[in-house]
N, C-alpha and C positions, 0 to 999 in steps of 0.2 A: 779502222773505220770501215764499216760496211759500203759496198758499192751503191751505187745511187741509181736509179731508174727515172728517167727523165724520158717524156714525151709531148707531143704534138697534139692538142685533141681537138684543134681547130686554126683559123685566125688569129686568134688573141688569147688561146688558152694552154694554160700549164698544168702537167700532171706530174707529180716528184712524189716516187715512195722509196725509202730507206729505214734503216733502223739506227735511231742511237747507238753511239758507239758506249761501250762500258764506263769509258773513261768520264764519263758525263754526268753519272749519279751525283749528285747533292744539288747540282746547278740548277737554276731556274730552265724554264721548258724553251721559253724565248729564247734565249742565251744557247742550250743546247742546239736548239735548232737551227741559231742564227752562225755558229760555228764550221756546224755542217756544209750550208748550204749558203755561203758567203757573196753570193750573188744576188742577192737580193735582205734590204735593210731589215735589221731588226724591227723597225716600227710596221714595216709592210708585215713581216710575219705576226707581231702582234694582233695587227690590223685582220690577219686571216685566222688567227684562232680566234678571235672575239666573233666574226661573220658564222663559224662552222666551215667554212673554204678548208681549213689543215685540221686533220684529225689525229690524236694520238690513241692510241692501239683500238681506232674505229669510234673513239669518244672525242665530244666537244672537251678542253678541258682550258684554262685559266692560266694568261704568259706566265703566274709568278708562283704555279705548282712545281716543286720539286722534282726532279727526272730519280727515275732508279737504276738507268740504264737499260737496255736492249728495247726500249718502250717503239712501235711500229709507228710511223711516220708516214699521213698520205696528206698530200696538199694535189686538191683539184678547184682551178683560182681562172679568172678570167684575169688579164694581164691587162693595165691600164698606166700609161705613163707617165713619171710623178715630176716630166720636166717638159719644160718649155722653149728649149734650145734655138737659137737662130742659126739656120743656114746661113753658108758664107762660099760664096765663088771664091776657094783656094785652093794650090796646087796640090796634089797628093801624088808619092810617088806608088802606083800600083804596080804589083812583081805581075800579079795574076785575078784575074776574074770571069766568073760564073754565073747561070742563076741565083747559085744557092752562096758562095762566097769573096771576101775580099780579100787578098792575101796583100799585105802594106810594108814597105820598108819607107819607116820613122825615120824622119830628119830628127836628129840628138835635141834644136832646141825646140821641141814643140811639146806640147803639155796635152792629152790623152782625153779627160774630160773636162768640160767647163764644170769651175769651182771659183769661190768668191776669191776676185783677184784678177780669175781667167775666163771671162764669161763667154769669151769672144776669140779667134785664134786657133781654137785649139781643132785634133782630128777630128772631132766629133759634129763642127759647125762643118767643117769640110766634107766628111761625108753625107751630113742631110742633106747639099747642095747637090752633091753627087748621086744620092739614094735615097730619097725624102720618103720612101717607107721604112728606114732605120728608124723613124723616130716610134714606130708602134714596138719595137723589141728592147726588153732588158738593153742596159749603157746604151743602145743605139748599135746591138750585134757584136761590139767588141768584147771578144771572148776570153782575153786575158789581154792585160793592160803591162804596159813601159813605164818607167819613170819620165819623166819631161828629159833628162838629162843624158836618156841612155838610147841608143839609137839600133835603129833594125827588121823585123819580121816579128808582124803579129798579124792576127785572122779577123776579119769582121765576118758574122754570118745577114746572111740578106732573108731572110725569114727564120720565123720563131721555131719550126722544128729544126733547122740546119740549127739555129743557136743551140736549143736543148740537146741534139745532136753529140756537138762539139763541147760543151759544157759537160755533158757524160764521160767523155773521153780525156777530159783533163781531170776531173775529180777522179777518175779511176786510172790515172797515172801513167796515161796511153799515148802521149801528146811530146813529141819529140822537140824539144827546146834547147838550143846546145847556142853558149854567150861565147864569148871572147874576151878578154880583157886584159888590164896591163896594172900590175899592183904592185908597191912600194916591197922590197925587198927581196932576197934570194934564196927562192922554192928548192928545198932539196929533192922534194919527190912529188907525185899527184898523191891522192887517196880520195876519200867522203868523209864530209862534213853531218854527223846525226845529230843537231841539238833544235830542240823546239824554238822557236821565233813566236812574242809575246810582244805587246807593249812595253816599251820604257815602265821602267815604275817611279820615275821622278819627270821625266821628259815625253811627256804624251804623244807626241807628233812622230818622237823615234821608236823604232823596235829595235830589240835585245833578245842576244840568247837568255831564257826565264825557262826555268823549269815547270813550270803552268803553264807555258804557252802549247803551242799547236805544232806536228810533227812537220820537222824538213828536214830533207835530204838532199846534201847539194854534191855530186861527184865533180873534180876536178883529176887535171893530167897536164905537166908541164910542156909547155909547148917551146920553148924559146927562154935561156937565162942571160941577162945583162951584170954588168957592174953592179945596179944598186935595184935593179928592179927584176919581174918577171911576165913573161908572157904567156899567159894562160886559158887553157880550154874549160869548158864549168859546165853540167849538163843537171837539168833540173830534173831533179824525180819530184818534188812537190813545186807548188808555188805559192811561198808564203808574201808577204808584202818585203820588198824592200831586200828576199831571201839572201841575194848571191851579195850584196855588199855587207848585209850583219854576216855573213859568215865569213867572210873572209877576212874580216875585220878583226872577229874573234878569234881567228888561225891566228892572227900577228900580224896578217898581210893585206891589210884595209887597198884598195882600189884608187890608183892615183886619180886626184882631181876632186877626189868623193868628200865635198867640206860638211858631211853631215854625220860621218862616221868613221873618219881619214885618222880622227885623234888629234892631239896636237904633234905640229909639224915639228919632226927633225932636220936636220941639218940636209939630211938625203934624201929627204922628202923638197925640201927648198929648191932643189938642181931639177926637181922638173916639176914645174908649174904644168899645170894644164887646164883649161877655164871646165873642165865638166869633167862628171865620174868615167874611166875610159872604160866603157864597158858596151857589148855590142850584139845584138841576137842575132847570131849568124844563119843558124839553121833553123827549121820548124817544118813538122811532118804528124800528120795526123792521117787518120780514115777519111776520104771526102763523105760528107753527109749523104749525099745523092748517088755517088755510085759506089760507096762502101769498097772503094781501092783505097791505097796507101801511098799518100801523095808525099814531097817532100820539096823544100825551095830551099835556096841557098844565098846569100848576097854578100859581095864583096863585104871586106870592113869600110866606115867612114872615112871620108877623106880624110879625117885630124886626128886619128887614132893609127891609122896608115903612118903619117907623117910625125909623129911619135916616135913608133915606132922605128924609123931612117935615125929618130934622132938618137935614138936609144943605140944603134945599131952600130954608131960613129964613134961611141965612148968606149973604152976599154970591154969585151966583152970575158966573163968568166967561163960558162962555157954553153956550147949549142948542142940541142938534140935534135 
């Protein structure tokens, strides 16, 4: 995939040029586009080739023309926000803040954005309370999102060039993310994980390794081996939805507590219950927006993954590195 070029061209405005990736030909323009640049909805980019806002190789042209691949891509769009989110006086725990960013470590049971179910609760009512111009930027500046389940270190940016900024640096694979977690059986070694992550094709809500789907790469390195489980380091070169539990899933080694891609429980799986996937974003390091240094935070594991792990630690163990 070509790098992406993303900037600032005001208050409310977004400038994104990139080219189709090859892999794209036959797909409609929308669908290409929206693959690309996943950060904003298919409808919204509909919504901007029908205005003239995105242009393909400098022409207006129709969501449901055919890509040939390498086709030039500029979206220059005034940015206007498609939600209505309520602020909420709640806790948040911040590692670090700036003008330009919010650096957050996620309690495991909090849900990232309001979706039907969670309209209310989640980070995002929490930081309009906190930062009531997050609501003029993309998600509300949260620049790569957690599961409700999984707990740790993610970035909010507090204006729309710092977001475009930061959004540049993770699409182009710059963006230091290293998890932690504790997975149902015994890791003989690390390696990397290369299979594309795709929609379920029966199960819509889950992702699956699919050979149509979108490249990830997930590196992993044994940290700790027990009796019936392991304790392992995971560092993201992409960030697919849902990445680090389909693959480790797919290894053999699905993610204790993970009820949505665990499989059905074994016998070994039974001996340790744990109410959520033990999974944990320990590290995260990017370019700061504003002073174009290389920052990087770190934060303890969660208290219940911690303690897990004691527990784990009390059972026979096979062997330690």
């Amino acid at each position: 995939m070509s790098e992406i070029e993303t900037q600032s061209l005001g208050v409310d405005m977004l400038s994104i040029t990139f080219v189709l990736s090859e892999e794209s030909k036959g797909l409609r323009l929308d669908r290409a586009i929206s693959d690309q640049i996943d950060d904003y909805s298919r409808a919204r980019i509909q919504g901007w080739m029908k205005t003239g806002e995105l242009k393909v190789n400098g022409s207006i042209c129709k969501p449901k023309d055919k890509t040939l691949g390498g086709e030039q891509i500029e979206l220059k769009a005034r940015w206007v926000s498609e939600h209505t989110w309520q602020a909420e006086a709640l806790p948040i725990h911040i590692v670090y803040e700036d003008e330009s960013i919010l650096v957050i470590n996620k309690s495991p049971d909090v849900v990232v954005h309001p979706a039907p179910g969670h309209w209310q609760g989640t980070l995002v009512n929490a930081l309009l309370h906190h930062c009531p111009q997050l609501e003029y930027l993309p998600r509300a500046g949260i620049v790569h999102r957690l599961d409700k389940d999984t707990s740790g270190l993610l970035v909010v940016a507090k204006r729309l060039n710092d977001y475009n900024h930061l959004v540049q640096q993770l699409q182009a694979r710059r963006v230091k993310r290293v998890y932690h977690a504790i997975v149902h059986g015994v890791m003989i070694s690390g390696g990397v994980v290369r299979q594309p992550i795709g929609r379920h094709r029966q199960h819509r809500t889950k992702m699956a390794v699919v050979a149509a789907g979108k490249p990830a790469v997930t590196h992993y390195r044994v940290l700790q081996r027990f009796e019936r489980h392991t304790w392992v380091r995971l560092q993201l070169e992409t960030g697919r939805t849902h990445q680090i539990r389909v693959h480790m899933a797919h290894l053999g080694y699905p993610i204790v507590g993970d009820a949505q891609y665990g499989g059905r429980k074994s016998k070994a799986q039974q001996t340790c219950l744990f109410g959520r996937q033990a999974l944990h974003a320990k590290e995260l390091g990017f370019v700061h927006p504003s002073t174009q240094k290389m920052c990087t935070w770190e934060v303890p594991l969660a208290d219940d993954i911690n303690q897990l792990l004691h527990t784990l630690s009390c059972t026979k163990v096979r062997h330690r590195k």
